[in-house]
mmCIF file of the C-alpha atoms, coordinates in Angstrom:
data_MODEL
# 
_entry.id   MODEL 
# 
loop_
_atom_site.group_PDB 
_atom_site.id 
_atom_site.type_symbol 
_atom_site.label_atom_id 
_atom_site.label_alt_id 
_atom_site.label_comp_id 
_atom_site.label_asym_id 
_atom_site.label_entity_id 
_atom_site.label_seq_id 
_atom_site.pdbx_PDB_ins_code 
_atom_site.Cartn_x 
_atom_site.Cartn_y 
_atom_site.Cartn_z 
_atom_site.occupancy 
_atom_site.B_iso_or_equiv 
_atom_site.pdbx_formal_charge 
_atom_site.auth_seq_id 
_atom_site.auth_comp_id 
_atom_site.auth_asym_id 
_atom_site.auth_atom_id 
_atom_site.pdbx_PDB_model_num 
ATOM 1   C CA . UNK A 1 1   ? 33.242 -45.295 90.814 1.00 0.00 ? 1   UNK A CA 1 
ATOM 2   C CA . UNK A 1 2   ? 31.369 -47.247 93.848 1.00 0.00 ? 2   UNK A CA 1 
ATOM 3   C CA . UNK A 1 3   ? 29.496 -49.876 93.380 1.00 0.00 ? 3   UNK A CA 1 
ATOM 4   C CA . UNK A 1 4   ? 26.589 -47.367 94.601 1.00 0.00 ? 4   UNK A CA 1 
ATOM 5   C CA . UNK A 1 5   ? 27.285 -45.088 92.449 1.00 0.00 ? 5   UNK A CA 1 
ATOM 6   C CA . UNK A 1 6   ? 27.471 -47.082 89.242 1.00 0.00 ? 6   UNK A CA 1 
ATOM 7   C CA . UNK A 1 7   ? 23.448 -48.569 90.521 1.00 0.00 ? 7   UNK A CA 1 
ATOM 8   C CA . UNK A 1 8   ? 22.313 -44.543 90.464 1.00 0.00 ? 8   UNK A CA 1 
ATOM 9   C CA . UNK A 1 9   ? 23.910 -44.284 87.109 1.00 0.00 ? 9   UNK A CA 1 
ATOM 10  C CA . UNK A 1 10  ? 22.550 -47.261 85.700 1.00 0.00 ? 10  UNK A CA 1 
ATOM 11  C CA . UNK A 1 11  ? 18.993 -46.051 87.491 1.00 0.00 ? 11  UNK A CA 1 
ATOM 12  C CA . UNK A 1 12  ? 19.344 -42.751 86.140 1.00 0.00 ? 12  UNK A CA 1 
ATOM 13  C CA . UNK A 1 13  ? 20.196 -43.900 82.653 1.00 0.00 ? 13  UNK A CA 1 
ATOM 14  C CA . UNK A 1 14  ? 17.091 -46.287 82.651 1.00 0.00 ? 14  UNK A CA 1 
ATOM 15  C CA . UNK A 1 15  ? 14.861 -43.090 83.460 1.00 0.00 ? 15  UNK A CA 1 
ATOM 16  C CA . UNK A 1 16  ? 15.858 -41.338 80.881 1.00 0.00 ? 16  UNK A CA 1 
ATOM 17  C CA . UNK A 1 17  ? 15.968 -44.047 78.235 1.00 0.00 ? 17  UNK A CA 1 
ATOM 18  C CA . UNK A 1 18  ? 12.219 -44.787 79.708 1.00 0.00 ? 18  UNK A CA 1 
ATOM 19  C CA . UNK A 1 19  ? 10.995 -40.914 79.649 1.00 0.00 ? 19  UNK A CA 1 
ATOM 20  C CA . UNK A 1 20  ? 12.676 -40.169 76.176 1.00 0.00 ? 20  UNK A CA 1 
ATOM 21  C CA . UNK A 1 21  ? 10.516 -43.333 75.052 1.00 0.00 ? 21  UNK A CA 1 
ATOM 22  C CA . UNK A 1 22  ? 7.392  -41.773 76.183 1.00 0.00 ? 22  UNK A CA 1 
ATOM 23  C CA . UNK A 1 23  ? 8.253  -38.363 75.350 1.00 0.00 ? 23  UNK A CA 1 
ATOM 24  C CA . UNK A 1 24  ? 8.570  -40.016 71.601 1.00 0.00 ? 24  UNK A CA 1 
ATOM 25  C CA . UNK A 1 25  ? 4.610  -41.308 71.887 1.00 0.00 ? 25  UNK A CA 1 
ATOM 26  C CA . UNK A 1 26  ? 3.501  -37.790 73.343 1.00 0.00 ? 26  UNK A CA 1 
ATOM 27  C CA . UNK A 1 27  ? 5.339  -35.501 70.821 1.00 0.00 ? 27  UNK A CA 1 
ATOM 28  C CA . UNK A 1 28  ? 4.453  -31.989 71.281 1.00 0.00 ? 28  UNK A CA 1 
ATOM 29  C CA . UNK A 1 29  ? 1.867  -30.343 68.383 1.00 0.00 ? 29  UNK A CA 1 
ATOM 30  C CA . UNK A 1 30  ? 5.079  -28.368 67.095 1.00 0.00 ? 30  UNK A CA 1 
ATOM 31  C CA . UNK A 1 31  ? 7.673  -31.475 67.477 1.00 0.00 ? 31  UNK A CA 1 
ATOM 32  C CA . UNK A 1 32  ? 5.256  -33.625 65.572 1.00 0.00 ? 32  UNK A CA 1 
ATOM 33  C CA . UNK A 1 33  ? 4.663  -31.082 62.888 1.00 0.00 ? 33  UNK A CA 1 
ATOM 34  C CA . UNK A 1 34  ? 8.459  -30.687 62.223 1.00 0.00 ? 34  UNK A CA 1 
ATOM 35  C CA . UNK A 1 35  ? 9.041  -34.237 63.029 1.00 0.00 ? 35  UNK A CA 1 
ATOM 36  C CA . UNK A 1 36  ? 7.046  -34.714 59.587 1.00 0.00 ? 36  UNK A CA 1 
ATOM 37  C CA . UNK A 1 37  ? 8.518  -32.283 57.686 1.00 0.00 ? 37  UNK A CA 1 
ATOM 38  C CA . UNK A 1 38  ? 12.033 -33.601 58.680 1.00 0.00 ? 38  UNK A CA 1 
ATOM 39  C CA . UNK A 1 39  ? 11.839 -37.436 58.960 1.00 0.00 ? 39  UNK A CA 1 
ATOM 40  C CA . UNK A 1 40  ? 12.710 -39.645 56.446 1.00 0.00 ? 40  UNK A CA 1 
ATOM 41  C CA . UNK A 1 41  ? 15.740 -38.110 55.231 1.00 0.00 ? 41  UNK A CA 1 
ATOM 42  C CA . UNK A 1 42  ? 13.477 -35.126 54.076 1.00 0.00 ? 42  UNK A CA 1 
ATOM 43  C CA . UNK A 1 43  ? 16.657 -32.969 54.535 1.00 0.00 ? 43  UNK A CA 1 
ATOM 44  C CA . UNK A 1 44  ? 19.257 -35.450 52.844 1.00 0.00 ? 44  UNK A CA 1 
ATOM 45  C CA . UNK A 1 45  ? 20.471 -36.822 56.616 1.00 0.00 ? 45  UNK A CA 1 
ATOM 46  C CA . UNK A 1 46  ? 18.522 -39.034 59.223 1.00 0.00 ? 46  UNK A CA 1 
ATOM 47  C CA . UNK A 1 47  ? 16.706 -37.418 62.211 1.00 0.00 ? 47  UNK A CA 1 
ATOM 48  C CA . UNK A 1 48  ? 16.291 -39.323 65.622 1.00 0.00 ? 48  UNK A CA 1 
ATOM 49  C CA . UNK A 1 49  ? 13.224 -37.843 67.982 1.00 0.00 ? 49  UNK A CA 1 
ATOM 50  C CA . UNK A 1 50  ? 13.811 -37.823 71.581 1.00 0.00 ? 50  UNK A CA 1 
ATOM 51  C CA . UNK A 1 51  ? 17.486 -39.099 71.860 1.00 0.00 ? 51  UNK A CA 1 
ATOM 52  C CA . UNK A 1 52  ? 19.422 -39.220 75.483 1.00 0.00 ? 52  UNK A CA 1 
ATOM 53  C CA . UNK A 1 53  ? 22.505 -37.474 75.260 1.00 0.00 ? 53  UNK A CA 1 
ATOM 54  C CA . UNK A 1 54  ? 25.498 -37.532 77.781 1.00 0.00 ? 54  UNK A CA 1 
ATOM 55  C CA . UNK A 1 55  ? 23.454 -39.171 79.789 1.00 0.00 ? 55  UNK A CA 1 
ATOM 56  C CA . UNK A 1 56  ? 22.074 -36.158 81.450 1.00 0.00 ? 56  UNK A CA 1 
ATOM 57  C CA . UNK A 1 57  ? 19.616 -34.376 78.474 1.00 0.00 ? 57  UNK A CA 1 
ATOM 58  C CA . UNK A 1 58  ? 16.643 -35.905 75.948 1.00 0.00 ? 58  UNK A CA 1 
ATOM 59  C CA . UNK A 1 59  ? 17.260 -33.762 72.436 1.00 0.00 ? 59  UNK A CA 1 
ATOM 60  C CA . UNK A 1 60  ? 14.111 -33.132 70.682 1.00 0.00 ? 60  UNK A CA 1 
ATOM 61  C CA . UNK A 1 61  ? 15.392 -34.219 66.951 1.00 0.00 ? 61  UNK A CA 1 
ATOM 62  C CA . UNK A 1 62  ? 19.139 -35.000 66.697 1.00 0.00 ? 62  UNK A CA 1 
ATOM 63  C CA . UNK A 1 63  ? 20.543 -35.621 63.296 1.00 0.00 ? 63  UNK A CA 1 
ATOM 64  C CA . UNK A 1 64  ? 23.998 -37.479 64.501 1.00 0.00 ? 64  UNK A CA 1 
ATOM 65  C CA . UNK A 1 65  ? 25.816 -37.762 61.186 1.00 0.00 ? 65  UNK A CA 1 
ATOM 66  C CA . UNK A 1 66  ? 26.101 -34.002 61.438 1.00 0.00 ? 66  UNK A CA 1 
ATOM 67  C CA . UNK A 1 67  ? 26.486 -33.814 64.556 1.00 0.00 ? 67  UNK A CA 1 
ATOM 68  C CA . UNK A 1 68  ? 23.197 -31.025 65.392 1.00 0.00 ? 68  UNK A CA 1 
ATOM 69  C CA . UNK A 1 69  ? 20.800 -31.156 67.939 1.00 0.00 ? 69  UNK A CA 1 
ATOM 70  C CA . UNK A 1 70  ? 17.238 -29.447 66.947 1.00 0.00 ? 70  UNK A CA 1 
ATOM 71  C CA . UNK A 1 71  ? 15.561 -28.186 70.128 1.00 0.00 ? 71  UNK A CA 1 
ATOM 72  C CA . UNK A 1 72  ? 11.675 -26.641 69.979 1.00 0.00 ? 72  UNK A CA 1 
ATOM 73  C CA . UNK A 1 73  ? 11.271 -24.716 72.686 1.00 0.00 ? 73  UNK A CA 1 
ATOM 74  C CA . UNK A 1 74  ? 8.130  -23.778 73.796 1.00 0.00 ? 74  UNK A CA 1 
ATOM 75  C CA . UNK A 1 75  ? 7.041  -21.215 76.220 1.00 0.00 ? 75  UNK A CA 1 
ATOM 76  C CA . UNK A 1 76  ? 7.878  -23.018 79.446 1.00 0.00 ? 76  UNK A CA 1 
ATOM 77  C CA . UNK A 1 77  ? 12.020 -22.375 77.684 1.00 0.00 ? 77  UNK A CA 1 
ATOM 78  C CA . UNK A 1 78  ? 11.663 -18.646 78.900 1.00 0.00 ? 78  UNK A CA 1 
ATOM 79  C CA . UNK A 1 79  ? 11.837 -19.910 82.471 1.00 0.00 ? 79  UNK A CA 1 
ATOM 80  C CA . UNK A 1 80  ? 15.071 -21.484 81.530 1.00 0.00 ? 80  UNK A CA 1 
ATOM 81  C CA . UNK A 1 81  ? 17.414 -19.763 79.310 1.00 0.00 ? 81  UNK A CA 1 
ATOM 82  C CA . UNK A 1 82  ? 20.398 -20.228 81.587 1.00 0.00 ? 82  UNK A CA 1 
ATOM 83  C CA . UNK A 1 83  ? 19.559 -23.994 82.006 1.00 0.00 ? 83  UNK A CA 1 
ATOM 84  C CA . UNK A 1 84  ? 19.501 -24.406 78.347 1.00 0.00 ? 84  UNK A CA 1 
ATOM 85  C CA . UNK A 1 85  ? 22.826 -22.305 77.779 1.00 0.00 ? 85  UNK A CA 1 
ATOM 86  C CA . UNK A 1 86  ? 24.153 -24.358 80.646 1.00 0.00 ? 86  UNK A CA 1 
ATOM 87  C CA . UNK A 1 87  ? 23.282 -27.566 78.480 1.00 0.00 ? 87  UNK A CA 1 
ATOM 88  C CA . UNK A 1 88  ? 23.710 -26.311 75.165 1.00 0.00 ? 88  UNK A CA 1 
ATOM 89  C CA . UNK A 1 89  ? 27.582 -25.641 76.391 1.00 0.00 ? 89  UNK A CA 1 
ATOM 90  C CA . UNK A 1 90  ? 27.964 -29.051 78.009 1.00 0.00 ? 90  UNK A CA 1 
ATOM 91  C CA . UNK A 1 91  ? 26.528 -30.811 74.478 1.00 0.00 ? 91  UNK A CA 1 
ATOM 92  C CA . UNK A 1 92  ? 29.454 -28.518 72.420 1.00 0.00 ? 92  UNK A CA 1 
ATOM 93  C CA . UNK A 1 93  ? 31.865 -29.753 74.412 1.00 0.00 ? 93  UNK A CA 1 
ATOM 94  C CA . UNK A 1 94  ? 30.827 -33.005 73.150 1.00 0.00 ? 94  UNK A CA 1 
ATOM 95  C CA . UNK A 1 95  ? 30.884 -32.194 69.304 1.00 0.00 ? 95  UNK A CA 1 
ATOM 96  C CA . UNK A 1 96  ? 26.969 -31.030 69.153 1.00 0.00 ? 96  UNK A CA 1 
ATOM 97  C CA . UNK A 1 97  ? 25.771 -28.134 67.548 1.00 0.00 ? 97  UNK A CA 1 
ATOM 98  C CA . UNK A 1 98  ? 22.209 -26.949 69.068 1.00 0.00 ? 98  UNK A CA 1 
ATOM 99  C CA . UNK A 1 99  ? 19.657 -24.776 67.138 1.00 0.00 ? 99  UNK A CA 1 
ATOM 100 C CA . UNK A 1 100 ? 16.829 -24.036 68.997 1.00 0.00 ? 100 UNK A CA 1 
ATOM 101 C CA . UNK A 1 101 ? 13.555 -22.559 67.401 1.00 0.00 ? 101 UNK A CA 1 
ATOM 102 C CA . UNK A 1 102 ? 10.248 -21.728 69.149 1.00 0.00 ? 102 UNK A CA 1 
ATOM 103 C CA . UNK A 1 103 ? 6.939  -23.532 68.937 1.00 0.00 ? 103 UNK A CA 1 
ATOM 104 C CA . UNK A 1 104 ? 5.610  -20.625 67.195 1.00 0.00 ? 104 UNK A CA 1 
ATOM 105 C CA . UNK A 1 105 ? 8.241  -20.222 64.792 1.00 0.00 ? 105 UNK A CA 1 
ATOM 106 C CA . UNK A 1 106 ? 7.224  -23.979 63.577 1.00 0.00 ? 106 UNK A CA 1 
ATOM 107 C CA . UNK A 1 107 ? 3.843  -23.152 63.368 1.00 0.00 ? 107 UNK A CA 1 
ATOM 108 C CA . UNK A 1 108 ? 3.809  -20.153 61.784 1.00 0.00 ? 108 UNK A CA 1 
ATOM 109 C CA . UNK A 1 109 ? 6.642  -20.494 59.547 1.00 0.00 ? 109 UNK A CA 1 
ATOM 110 C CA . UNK A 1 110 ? 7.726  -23.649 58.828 1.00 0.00 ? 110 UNK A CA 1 
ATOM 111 C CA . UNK A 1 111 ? 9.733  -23.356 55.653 1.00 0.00 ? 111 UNK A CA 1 
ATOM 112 C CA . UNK A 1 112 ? 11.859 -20.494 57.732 1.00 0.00 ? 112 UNK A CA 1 
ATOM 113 C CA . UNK A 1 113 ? 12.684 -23.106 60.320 1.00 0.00 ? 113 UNK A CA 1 
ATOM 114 C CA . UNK A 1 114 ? 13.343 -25.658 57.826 1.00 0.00 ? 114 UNK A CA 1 
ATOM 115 C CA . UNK A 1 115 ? 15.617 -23.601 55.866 1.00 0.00 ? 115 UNK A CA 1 
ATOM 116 C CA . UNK A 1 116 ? 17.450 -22.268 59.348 1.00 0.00 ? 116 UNK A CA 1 
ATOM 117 C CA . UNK A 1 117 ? 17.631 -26.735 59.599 1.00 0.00 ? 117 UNK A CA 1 
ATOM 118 C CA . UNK A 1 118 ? 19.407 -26.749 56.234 1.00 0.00 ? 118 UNK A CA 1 
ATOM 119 C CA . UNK A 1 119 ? 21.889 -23.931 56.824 1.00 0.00 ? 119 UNK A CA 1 
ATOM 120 C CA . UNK A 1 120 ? 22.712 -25.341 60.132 1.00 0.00 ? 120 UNK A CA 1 
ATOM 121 C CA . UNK A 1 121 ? 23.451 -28.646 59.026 1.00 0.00 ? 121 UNK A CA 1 
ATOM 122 C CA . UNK A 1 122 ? 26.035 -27.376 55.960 1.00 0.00 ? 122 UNK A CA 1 
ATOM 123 C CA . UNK A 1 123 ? 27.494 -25.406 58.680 1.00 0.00 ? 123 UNK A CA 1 
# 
């Protein structure tokens, strides 16, 4: 790697690191409601909010002892199914497993997205 290139990584790494921190003060109405429900070990394993990954992607909640990314999608996601598979396949290839559940699943059934949480992370 250049010495060029290894600034632009270093720069590109530092805007992440700097957006995932403010994404973690600005947490969506959805992410903060599962955010409660799941912090604290509420599910038996610790969750991290708004986590760089690979250097490329911010997961919403990643629980990294079992290895699962949690991803709420809201409805700007439609726009970008392919993007997300595209992702979603890069992060496997790394050991993560992504669920992804909508905003509106959170909100309107929260104990069904929890329990899709605990089945994913036996799994």
């Amino acid at each position: 790697m250049s010495p060029y290139s290894a600034r632009q990584f270093a720069k590109r790494k530092q805007l992440l690191e700097a957006r995932a921190h403010g994404m973690r003060q600005l947490l969506s109405p959805a992410e903060a409601r599962l955010w409660h429900a799941i912090s604290a070990r509420k599910l038996g394993v610790q969750f991290r909010r708004q986590v760089v990954l690979a250097d490329r992607y911010i997961a919403d909640f990643l629980a990294p002892e079992a290895r699962l990314i949690v991803e709420v999608d809201g409805g700007q996601h439609a726009a970008s199914v392919a993007a997300d598979a595209r992702r979603d396949r890069v992060l496997a290839r790394l050991g993560y497993r992504t669920l992804r559940v909508s905003a509106r699943q959170v909100h309107a059934n929260l104990e069904g997205v929890l329990s899709q949480i605990r089945a994913a992370l036996v799994g």
